[in-house]
N, C-alpha and C positions, 0 to 999 in steps of 0.2 A: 238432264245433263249426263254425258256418259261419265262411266266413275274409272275407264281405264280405255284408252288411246293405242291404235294399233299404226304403225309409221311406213307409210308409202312411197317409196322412193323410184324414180320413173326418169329415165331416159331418153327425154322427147327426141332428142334428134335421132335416136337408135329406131324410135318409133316411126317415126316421118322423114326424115332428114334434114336438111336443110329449111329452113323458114322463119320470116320473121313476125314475132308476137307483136299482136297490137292491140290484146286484152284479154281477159282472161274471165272466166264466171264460173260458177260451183254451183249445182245443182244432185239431186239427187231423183231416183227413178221410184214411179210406185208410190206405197204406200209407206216408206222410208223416209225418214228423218237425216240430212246430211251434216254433222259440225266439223267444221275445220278449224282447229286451230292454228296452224301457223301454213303459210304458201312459202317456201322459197324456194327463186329461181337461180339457179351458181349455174358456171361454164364449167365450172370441174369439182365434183360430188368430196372433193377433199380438201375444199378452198373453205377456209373459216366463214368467209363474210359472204354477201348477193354480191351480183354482177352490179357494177356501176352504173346502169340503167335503176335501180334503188335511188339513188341522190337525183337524181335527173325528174323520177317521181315524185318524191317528195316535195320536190319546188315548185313542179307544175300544179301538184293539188294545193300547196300555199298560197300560188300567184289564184289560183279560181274561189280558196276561201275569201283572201282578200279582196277581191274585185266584186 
């Protein structure tokens, strides 16, 4: 486990523009190790909380544990 965290902060729409997410995966290349500790996606990098698309998650993966 790393003993100290370095923080990525990325601009997808700057990068690509427009587009809509419909998942998302973490990988790493080589002979590298990749941990992530936290993912989030906001519409403005100074907004406290996720995009409302978070709640909408959430229920979808409750409704598939419970089924």
């Amino acid at each position: 486990m790393p003993t100290s965290w370095t923080d990525h902060t990325r601009d997808l729409f700057d990068d690509w523009g427009g587009f809509t997410l419909t998942g998302i995966a973490c990988s790493s290349t080589g002979d590298h190790t990749g941990w992530y500790e936290t993912i989030t996606l906001r519409q403005d990098p100074s907004a406290p909380t996720a995009v409302e698309a978070q709640d909408k998650l959430a229920t979808a993966w409750a409704t598939l544990k419970s089924g």
